[in-house]
C-alpha beads as a LAMMPS data file, in Angstrom:
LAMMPS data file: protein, C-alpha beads

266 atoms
265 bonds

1 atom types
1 bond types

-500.0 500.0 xlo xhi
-500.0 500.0 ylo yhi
-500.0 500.0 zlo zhi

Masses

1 110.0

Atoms # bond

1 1 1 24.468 -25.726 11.388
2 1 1 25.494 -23.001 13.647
3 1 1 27.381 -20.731 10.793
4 1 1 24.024 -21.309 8.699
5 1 1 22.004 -20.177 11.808
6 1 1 24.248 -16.742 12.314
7 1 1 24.213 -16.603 8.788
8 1 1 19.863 -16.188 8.413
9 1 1 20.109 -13.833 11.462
10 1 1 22.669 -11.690 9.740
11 1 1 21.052 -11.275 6.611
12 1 1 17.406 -10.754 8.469
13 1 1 19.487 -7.972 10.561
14 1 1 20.900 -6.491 7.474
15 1 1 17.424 -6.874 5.684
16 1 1 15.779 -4.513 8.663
17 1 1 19.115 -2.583 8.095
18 1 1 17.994 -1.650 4.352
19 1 1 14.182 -0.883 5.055
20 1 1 14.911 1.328 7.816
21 1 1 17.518 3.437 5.796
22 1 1 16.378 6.695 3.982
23 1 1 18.083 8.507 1.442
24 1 1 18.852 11.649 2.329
25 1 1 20.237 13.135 -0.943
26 1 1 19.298 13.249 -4.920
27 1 1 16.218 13.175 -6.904
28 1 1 15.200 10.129 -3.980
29 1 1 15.787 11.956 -0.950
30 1 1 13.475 10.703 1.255
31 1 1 12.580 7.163 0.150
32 1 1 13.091 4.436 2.104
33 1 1 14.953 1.097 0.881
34 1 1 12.652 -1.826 0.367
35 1 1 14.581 -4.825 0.809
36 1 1 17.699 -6.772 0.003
37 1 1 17.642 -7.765 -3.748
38 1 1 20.022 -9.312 -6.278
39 1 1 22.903 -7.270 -7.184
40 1 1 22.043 -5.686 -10.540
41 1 1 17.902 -6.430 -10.222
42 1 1 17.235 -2.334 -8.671
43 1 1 15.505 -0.400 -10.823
44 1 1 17.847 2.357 -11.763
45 1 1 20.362 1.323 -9.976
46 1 1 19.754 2.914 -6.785
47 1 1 20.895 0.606 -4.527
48 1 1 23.549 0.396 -1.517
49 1 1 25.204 -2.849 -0.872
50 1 1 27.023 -2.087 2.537
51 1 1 23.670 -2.595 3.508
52 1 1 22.882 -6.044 2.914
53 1 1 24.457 -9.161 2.720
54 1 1 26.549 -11.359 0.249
55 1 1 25.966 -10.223 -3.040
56 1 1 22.283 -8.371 -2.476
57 1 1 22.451 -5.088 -2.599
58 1 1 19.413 -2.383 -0.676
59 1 1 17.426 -1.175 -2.888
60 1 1 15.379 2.120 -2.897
61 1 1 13.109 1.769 -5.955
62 1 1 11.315 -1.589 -7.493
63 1 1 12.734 -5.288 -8.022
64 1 1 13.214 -5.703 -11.708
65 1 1 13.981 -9.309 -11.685
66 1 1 10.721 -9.908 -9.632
67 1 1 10.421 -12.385 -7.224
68 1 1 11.272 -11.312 -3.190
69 1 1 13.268 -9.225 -1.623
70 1 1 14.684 -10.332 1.924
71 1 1 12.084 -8.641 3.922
72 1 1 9.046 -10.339 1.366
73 1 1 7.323 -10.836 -1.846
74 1 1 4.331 -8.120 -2.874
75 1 1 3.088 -9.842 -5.466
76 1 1 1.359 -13.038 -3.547
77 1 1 -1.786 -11.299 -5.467
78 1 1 -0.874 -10.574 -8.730
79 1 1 0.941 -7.674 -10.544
80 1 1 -1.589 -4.486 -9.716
81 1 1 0.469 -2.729 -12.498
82 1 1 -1.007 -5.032 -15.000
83 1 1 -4.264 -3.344 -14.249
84 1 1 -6.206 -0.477 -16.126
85 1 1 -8.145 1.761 -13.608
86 1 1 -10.185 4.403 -14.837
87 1 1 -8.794 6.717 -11.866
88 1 1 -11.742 8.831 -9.789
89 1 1 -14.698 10.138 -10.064
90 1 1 -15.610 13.693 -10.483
91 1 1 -17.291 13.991 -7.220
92 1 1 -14.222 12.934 -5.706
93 1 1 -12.169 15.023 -7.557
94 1 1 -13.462 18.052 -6.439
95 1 1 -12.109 17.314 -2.796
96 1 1 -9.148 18.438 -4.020
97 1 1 -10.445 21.121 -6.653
98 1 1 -9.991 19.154 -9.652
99 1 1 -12.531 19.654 -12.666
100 1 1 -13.799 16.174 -14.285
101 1 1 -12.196 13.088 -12.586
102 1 1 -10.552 10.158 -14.540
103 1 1 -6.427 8.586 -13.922
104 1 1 -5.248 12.146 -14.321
105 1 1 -7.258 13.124 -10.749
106 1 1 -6.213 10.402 -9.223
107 1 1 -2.626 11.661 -9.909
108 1 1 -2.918 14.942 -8.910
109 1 1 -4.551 13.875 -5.330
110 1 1 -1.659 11.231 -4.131
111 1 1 0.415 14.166 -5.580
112 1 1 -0.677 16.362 -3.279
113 1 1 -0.994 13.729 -0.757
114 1 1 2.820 12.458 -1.201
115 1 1 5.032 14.347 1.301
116 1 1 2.392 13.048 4.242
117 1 1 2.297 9.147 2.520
118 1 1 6.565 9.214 2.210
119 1 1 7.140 10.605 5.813
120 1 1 5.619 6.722 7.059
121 1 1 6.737 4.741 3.459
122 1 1 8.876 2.680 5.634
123 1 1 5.084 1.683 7.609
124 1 1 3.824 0.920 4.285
125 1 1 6.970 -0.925 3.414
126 1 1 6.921 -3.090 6.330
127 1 1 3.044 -3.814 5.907
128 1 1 3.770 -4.733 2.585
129 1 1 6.246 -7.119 3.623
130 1 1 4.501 -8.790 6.089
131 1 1 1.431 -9.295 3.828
132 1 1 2.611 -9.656 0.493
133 1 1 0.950 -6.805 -0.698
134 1 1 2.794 -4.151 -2.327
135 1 1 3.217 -0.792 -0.419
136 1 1 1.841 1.250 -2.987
137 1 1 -1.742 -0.239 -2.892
138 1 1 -1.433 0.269 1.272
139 1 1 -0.659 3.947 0.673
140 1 1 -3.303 4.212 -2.151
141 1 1 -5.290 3.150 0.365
142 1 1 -4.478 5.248 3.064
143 1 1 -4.306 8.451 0.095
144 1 1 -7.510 7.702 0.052
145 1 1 -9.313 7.122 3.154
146 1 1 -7.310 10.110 4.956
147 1 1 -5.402 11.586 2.157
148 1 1 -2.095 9.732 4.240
149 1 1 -3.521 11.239 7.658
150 1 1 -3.267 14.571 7.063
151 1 1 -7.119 15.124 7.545
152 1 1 -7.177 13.410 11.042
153 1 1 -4.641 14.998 12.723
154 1 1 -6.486 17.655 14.671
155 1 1 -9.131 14.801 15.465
156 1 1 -6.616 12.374 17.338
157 1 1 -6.887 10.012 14.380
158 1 1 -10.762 9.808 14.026
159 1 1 -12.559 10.286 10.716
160 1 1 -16.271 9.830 9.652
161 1 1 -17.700 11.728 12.196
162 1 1 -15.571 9.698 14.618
163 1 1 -17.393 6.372 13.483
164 1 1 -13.542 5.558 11.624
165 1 1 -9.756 5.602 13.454
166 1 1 -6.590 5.555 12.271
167 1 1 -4.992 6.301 8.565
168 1 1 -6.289 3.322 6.989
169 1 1 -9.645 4.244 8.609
170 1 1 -10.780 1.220 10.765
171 1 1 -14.863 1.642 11.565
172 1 1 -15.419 -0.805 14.395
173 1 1 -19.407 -0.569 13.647
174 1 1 -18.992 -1.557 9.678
175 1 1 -16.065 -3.986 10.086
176 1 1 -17.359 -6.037 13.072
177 1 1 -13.725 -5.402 14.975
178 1 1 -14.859 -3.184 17.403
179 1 1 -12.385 -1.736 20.132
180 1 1 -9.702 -3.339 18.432
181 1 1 -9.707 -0.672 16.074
182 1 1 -8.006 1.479 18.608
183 1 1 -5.936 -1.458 19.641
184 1 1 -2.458 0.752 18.314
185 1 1 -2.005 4.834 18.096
186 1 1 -3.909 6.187 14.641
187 1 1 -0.665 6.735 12.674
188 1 1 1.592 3.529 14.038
189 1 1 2.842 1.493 11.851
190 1 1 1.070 -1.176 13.714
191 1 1 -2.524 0.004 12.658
192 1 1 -1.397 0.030 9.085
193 1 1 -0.212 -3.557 9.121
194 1 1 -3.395 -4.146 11.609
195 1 1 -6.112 -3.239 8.735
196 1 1 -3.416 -4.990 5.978
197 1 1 -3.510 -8.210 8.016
198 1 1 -7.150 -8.472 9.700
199 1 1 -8.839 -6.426 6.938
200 1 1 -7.688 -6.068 3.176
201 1 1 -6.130 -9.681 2.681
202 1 1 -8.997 -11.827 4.298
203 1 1 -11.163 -9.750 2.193
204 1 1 -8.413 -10.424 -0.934
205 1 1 -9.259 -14.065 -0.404
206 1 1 -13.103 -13.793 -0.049
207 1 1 -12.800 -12.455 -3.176
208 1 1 -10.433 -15.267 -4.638
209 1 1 -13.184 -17.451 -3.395
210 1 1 -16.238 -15.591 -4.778
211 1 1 -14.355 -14.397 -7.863
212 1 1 -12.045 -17.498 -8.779
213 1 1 -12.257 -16.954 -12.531
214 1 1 -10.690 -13.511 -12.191
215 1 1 -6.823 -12.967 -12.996
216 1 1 -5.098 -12.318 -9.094
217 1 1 -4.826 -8.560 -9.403
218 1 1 -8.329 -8.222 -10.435
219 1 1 -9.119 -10.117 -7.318
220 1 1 -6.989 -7.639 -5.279
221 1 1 -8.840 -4.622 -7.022
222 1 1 -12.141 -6.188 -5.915
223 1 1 -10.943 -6.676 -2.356
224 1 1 -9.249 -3.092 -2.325
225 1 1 -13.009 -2.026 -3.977
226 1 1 -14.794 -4.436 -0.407
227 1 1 -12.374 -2.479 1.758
228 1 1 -14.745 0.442 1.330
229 1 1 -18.433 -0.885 0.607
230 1 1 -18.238 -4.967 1.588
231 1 1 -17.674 -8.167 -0.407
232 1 1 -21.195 -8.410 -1.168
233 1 1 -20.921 -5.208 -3.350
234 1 1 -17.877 -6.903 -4.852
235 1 1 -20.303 -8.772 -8.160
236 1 1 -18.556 -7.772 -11.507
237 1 1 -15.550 -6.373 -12.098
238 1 1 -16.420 -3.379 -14.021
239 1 1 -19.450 -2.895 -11.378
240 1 1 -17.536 -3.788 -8.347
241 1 1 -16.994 0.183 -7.692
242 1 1 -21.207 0.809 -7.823
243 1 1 -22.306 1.397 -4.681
244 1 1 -18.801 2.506 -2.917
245 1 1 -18.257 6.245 -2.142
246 1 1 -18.121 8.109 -5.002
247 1 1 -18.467 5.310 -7.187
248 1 1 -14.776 5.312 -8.004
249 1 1 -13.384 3.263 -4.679
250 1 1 -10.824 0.918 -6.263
251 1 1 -10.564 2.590 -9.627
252 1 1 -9.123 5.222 -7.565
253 1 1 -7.014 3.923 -5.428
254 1 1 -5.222 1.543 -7.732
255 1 1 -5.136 5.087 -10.258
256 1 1 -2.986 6.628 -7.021
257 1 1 -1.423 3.583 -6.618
258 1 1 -0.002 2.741 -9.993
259 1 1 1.442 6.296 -9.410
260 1 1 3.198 6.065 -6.758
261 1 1 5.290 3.077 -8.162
262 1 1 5.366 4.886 -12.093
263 1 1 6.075 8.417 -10.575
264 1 1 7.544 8.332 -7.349
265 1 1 9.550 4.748 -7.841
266 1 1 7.621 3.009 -5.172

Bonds

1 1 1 2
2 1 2 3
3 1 3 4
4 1 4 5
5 1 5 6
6 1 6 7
7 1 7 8
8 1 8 9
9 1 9 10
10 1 10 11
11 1 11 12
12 1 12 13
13 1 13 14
14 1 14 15
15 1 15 16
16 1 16 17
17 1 17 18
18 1 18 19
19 1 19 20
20 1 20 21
21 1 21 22
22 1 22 23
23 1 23 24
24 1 24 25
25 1 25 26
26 1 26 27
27 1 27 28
28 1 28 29
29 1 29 30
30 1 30 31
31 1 31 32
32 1 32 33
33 1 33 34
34 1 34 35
35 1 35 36
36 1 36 37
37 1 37 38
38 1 38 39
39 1 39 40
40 1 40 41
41 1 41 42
42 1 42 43
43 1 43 44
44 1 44 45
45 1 45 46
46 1 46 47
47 1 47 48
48 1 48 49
49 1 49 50
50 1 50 51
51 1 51 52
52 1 52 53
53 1 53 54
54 1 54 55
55 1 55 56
56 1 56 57
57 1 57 58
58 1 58 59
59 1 59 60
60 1 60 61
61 1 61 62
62 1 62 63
63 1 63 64
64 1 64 65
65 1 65 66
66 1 66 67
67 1 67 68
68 1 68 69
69 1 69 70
70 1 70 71
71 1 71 72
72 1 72 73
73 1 73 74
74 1 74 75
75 1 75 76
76 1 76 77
77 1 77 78
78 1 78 79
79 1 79 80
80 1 80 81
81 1 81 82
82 1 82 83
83 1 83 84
84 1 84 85
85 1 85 86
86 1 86 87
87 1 87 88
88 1 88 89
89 1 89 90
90 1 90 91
91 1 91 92
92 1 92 93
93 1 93 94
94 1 94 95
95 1 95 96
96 1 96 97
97 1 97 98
98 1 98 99
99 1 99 100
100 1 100 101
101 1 101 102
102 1 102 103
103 1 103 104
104 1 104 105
105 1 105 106
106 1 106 107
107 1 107 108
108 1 108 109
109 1 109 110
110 1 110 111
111 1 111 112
112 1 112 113
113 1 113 114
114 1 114 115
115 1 115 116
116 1 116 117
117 1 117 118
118 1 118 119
119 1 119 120
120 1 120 121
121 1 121 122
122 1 122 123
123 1 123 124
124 1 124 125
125 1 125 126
126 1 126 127
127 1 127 128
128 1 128 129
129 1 129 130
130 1 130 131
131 1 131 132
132 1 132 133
133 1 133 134
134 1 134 135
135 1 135 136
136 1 136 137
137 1 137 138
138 1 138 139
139 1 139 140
140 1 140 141
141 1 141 142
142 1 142 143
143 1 143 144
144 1 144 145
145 1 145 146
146 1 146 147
147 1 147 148
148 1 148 149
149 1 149 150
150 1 150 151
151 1 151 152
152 1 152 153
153 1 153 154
154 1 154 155
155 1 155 156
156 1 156 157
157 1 157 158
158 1 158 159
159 1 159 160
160 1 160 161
161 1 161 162
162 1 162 163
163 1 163 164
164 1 164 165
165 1 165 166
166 1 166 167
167 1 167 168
168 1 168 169
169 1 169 170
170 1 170 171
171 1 171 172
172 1 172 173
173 1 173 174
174 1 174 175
175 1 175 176
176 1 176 177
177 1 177 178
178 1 178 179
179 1 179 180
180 1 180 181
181 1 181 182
182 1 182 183
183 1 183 184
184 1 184 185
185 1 185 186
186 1 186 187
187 1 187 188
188 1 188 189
189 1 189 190
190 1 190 191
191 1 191 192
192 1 192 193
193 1 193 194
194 1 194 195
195 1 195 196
196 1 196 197
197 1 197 198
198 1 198 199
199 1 199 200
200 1 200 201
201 1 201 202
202 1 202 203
203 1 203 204
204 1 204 205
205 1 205 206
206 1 206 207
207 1 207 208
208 1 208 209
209 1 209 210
210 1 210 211
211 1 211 212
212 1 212 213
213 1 213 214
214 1 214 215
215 1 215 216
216 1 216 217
217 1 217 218
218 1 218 219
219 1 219 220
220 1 220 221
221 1 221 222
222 1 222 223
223 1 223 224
224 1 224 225
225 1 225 226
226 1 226 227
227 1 227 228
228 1 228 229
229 1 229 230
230 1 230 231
231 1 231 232
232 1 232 233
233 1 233 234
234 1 234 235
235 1 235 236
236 1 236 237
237 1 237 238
238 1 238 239
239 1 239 240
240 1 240 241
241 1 241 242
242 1 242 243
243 1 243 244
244 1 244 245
245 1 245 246
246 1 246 247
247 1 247 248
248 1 248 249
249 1 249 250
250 1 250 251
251 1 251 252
252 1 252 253
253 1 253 254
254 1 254 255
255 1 255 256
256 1 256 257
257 1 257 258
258 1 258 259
259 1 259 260
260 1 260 261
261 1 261 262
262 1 262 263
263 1 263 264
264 1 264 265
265 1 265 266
């Protein structure tokens, strides 16, 4: 019992091993491993098994054979890839100078917004872990809300004419949480996982609950579509984005999303 005991603790240590390690050469410089998988399951092979134990190997790209990796399993809520978002609207596109909108804007704008989302991928990573939602619909979110913080810097982490704080843009008034929005710094990890946790997956299963009929990743696009506007808003699927800014909420993020894990090997 003992050897089985040092045995979990060992791979959990090697496990927080791999998802704090970050390439720091190649095409990947920069990413961040996301977990211990099965020796030959890493998508292109990028992978370092010093870093894990027995025969799993740290992977820095996606998890081909499915199923979990040793720090957790991102698709408790269906496969978001499996989706077909018609990206953003032209109003939003324009933040970022963009004629017209559509999957192509959405590109462009977590393009732009990549070096500040992959400087915390290992928050996202970890978030996604805990929460069993992938890391890419986190940052989509984040892409999104703050374009990865980079707009909230010079405002100590408050947005929306300081009525929102932190990257994932907690509103205290809207939400019903209050001070606890500014329970951890604006760009922690902590207040990442925070709004996963408190936030996005009770919202995920309001929408299981409201929406039962729907396949699980359209559920997670209509939570990721209440995150902005409410579950109420939330009534059809090709609706659900009426009435959230822009018009384009979810269709949007899951557009910067799907990138992120097609482009960027997320």
């Amino acid at each position: 019992m003992l050897a089985l005991i040092l045995l979990s603790v060992l791979s959990v240590a090697l496990g927080d091993q791999c998802t704090s390690h970050v390439l720091t050469s190649g095409s990947h410089s920069g990413a961040h491993g996301i977990g211990c998988v099965k020796s030959g399951c890493c998508q292109f092979g990028l992978e370092i098994g010093s870093l894990c134990a027995g025969d799993q190997v740290c992977c820095f790209t996606s998890n081909t054979c499915g199923g979990s990796s040793s720090g957790g399993n991102y698709n408790c809520f269906g496969n978001f890839m499996n989706l077909h978002p018609t990206g953003s609207s032209a109003q939003t596109a324009r933040q970022d100078g963009i004629s017209g909108g559509g999957v192509a804007a959405s590109q462009r704008m977590v393009a732009n917004d990549y070096a500040e989302l992959n400087k915390r991928k290992s928050c996202y990573v970890t978030a996604g872990n805990k929460n069993c939602v992938h890391p890419a619909v986190i940052a989509g979110i984040a892409s999104r809300e703050t374009r990865g913080g980079s707009v909230i810097a010079r405002t100590g982490g408050w947005g929306d004419n300081h009525h929102a704080y932190g990257i994932m843009q907690c509103d205290g008034g809207a939400s019903g949480l209050g001070s606890t929005c500014t329970k951890y710094h604006w760009d922690s990890c902590e207040h990442i996982d925070m709004m996963v946790r408190i936030l996005l997956v009770p919202y995920i299963k309001t929408i299981q609950h409201k929406h039962s009929s729907w396949a699980p990743e359209q559920q997670l696009q209509g939570a990721v579509s209440a995150y902005n506007a409410g579950t109420g808003n939330v009534a059809t699927f090709s609706g659900m984005d009426l009435g959230t800014t822009g018009n384009d909420y979810s269709n949007d993020v899951m557009a910067r999303a799907q990138y992120l894990v097609s482009h960027y090997h997320w």
